[in-house]
N, C-alpha and C positions, 0 to 999 in steps of 0.2 A: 722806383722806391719812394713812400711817400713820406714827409720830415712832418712832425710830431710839434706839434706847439708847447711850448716851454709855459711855464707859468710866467709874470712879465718880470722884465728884468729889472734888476732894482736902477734907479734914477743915474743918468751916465754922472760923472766929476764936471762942475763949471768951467773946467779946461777941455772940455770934451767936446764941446760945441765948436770950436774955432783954435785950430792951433796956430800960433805963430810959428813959420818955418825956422827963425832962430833961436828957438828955444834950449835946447841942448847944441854945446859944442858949439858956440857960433863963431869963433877964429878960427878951428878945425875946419869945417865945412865951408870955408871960403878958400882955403886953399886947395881943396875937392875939385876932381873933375866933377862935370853935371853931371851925371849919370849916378858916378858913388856919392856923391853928396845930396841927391836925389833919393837915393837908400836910406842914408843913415838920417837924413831928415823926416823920413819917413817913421824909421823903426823908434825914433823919438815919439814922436806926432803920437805913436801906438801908445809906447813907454807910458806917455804922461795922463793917457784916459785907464790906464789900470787901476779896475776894482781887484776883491778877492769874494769870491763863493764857493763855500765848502773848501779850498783847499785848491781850488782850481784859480786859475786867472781869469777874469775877464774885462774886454777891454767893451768901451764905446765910441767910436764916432758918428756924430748925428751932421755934418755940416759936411759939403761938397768942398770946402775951399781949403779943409783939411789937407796937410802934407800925402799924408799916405795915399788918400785919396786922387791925388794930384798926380801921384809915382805911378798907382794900378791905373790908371786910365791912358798914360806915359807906354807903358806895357805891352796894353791890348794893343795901341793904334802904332806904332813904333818900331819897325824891325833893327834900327840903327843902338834904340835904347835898349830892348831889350837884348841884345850883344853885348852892349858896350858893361852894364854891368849884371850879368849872366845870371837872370831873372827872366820870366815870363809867366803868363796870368792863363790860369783854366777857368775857365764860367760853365758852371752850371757841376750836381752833384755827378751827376752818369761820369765825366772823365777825371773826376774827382777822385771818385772811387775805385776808376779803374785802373789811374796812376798809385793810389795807396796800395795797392796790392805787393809794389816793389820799391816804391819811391815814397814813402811816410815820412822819412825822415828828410828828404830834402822840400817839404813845405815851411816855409816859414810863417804864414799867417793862414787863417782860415778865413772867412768874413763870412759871417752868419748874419739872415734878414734877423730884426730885433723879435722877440721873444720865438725862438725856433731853437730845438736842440741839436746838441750834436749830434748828428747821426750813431747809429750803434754800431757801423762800420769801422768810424773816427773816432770813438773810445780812446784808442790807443796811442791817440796823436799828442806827444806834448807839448806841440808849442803853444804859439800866441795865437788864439781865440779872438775875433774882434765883431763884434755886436754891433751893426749901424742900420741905418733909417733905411726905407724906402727910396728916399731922395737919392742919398747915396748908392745904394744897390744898384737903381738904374745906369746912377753916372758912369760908375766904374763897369755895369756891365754892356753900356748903350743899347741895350734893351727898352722899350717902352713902357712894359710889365717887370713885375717880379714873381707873378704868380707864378714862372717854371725856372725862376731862377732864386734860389734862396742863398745858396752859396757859390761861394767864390776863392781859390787860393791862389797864393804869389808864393811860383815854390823856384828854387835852384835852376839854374840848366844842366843838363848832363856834362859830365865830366868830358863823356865821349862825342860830343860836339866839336869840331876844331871848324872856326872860321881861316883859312887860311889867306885868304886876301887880305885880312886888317891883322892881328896881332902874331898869327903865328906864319912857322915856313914849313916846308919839303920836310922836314927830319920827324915833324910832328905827327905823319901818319906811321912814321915805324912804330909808335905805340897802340896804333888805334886797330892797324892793318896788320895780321901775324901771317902769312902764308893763308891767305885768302883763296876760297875758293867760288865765290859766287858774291858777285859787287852788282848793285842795281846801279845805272849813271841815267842820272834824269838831264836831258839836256834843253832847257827853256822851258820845262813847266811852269805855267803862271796860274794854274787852275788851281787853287789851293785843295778845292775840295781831291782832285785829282792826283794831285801829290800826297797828299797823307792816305789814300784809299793804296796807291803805291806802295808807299812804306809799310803798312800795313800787310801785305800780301808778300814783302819781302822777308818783314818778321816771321810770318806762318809757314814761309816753305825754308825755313832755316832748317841747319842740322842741328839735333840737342848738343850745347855746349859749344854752339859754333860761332856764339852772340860778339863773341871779340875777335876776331878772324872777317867773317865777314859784313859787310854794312852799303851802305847808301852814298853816293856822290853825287854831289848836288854842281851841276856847272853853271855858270853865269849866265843871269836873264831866272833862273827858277825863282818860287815865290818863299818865304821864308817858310820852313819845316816850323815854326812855333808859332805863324799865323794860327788865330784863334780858331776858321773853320778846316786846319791842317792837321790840328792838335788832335780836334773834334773827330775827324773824319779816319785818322791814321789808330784811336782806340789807344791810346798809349803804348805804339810801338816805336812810335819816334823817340821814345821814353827809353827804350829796350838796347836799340838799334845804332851800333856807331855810326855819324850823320858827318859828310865832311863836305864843305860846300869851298870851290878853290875851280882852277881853271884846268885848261886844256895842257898846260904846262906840264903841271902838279900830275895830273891823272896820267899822261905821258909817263910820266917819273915811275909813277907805282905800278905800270903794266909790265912796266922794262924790267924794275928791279924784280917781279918774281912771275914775269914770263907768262905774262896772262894775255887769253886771244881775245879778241874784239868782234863783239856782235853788234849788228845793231838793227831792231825791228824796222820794217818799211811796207807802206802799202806797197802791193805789183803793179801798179799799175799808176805808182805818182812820177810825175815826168822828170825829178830831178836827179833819178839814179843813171848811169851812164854804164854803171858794172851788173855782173851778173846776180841776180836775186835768186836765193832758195828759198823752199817751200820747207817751214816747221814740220816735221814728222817726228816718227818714232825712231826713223833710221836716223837722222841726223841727231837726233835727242839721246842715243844711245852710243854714236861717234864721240858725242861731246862730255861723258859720262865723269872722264877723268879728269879733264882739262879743267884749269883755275879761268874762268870765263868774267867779261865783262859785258853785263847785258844792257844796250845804251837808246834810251826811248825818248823820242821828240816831242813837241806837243800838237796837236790835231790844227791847228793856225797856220804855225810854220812852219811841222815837219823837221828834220834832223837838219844841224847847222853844216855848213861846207866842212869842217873840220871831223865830223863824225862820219861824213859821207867816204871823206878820204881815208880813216885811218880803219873802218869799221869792213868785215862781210855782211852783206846786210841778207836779214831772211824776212820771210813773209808768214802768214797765218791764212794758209788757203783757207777759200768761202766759196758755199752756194750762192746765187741768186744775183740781185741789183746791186747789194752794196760792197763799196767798195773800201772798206774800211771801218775799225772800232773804233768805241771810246778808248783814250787809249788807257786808263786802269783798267777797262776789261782786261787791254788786249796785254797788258801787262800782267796781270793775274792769269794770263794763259801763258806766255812764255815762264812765266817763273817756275808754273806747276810744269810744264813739258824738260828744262833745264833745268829739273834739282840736279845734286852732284848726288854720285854713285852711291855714300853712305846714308844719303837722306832716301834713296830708293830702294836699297835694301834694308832700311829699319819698318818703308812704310809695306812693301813686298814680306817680307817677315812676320807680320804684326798676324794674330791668328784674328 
C-alpha cells in the first residue's frame, strides 16, 4: 500500500527540535523505575511538540536526542525494556495495518516520515500522531533508508502476555488457559523469524472462538515473541494469541491441572531419543482427536531439551528421499494442520 504525500507540514514548535528529558514532572520521574519513567518522559517529549490542524493533533520531532526517540529505539533493541514497561514497537505500515485490524486502540503513537498522511486505513486512530525527520525515522527504525519505511507505532503489549519468570506466578495462567485444547510449547527457539512464522500457524489452525483457551508456550532459551523480525514474521498473531513464556515447572503445573498429553516432534533418525518414535499419520491424528494435547518443538541447532525428551512421546513426520529433517516452522505448520482437535475438523469437513 502506497502512503500519499501530505502537503508540508506546518514548521514544528522551538521545543521540537530538542527536548530536555526533564521537562514535565521532573520529582515524579526520579522516583520511576527506568523503564516507566522512560514512558512518561517520553509522552511528555510528544506532549510539548503539539501543534493543532483542523482539529486533529499533530506533533513534531526533528532531533535524535529527543526523549521519545530515545524510548522507541529502547523498544526495538531491548527485550528486558520492552517487558518491563509493556510497550513494543512495529516498523513499517504492512503490520501496522495488520495489527489495527483488532488492536487500534492499544497504539499509542503513530510516527509518521514528515509530510506523509495518515493512511486511510488509520483514519480511525485517535491518538497521538507524531511527525519527524528522516534523521529520526532511521534512528528509531535502524534502517539505512526510509523509503519503505514511513511509519512506525509504539502500541501496548497484550494483556494476554504473562512473563512468568519476572513479575507474575503459577495462578496467572488460570486466566490465560480455560480448559485448553491445543497449546503450541516452543522449546529454545532462537530463530525469531522461526517463532513468529510459528505462532502464526498456531493462530490459523485455531478453533473459531477458541482464542482464550488455547495459546503458545514459550520455554526458556526462546527469542522474545515481540522481537521486531517475530512481530513481522508471526502477521499479528502474536497479537491474537495468549503467549506465556515461563519454565518447565510452570508447563508441568498446567498439563496436570487439566490432564493434557505430551507430544513432542523429533527427527527418526536423531541420536538423542532412546524411546520409541512414531510416524505422524492420519491414524494417530485421529486417536488424538479428543485429547487436550501439548505440541512441543525444539530448534534445528539443539533439538528438544532433556526435559522434553523425558516427559514428552515423541513422533516424527515421515519423508522420502536424502533429508532427514525440516525447517522446523514447516515442520510445525504440518503437525498443527495434522493435530487440529476434533471441532476444528469437523467445522473444516463441514464447510460446503
Amino acid at each position: 500500500m502506497l502512503l500519499v504525500r501530505a502537503p508540508p507540514s506546518p514548521p514544528p514548535l522551538s521545543a521540537a527540535a530538542n527536548f530536555p528529558a526533564n521537562l514535565e514532572h521532573p520529582l515524579r520521574l526520579r522516583g520511576m523505575s527506568s523503564s516507566r519513567a522512560g514512558v512518561a518522559t517520553a509522552a511528555a517529549a510528544a506532549k510539548s511538540a503539539a501543534s493543532s490542524l483542523g482539529g486533529q493533533k499533530r506533533k513534531q520531532v526533528a532531533s535524535v536526542s529527543n526523549p521519545l526517540v530515545k524510548h522507541c529505539v529502547k523498544l526495538r533493541l531491548s527485550a528486558a525494556y520492552r517487558r518491563s514497561c509493556r510497550r513494543l514497537l512495529l516498523v513499517g505500515l504492512a503490520p501496522i495495518l495488520e495489527v489495527c485490524r483488532f488492536e487500534l486502540d492499544a497504539i499509542d503513537y503513530l510516527l509518521l516520515l514528515d509530510g506523509v498522511e495518515v493512511p486511510e486505513a488509520l483514519r480511525e486512530f485517535s491518538g497521538d500522531v507524531v511527525y519527524v525527520s528522516a534523521a529520526v525515522m532511521k534512528k528509531v527504525s535502524g534502517m539505512q533508508s526510509v523509503d519503505s519505511t514511513e511509519a512506525i507505532a509504539v502500541m501496548h503489549m497484550p494483556n494476554h502476555f504473562r512473563d512468568l519468570g519476572s513479575h507474575e506466578d503459577g495462578i496467572a495462567l488460570d486466566g490465560l488457559f480455560s480448559y485448553p485444547k491445543r497449546i503450541l510449547v516452543l522449546d529454545g527457539i532462537q530463530d525469531p523469524g522461526n517463532l513468529g512464522t510459528l505462532i502464526r500457524s498456531a493462530c490459523a489452525f485455531k478453533m473459531p472462538y477458541s482464542f482464550l483457551k488455547d495459546g503458545v508456550f514459550l520455554l526458556p532459551a526462546c527469542c522474545d515473541p515481540f522481537n521486531e523480525k517475530a512481530i513481522r514474521a508471526a502477521r499479528g498473531a502474536s497479537l491474537q494469541l495468549p503467549i506465556v513464556s515461563g519454565t518447565w515447572h510452570d508447563l508441568h503445573a498446567l498439563m496436570t491441572k487439566y490432564g493434557m498429553k505430551m507430544m513432542a516432534g523429533h527427527p527418526e533418525s536423531s541420536s538423542d531419543a532412546s524411546q520409541e518414535i512414531y510416524s505422524l499419520s492420519k491414524k494417530l491424528a485421529d486417536s488424538l482427536l479428543n485429547e487436550s494435547l501439548c505440541l512441543v518443538l525444539g530448534s534445528e541447532g539443539n533439538g528438544l531439551s532433556a526435559e522434553t525428551l523425558q516427559a514428552c512421546e515423541l513422533v516424527n513426520i515421515p519423508m522420502e528421499g536424502t533429508f532427514e529433517s525440516l525447517n522446523v516452522s514447516v515442520a510445525g505448520g504440518i503437525f498443527l494442520f495434522m493435530l487440529q482437535p476434533k471441532g476444528q475438523i469437523d467445522r473444516r469437513t463441514s464447510t460446503p
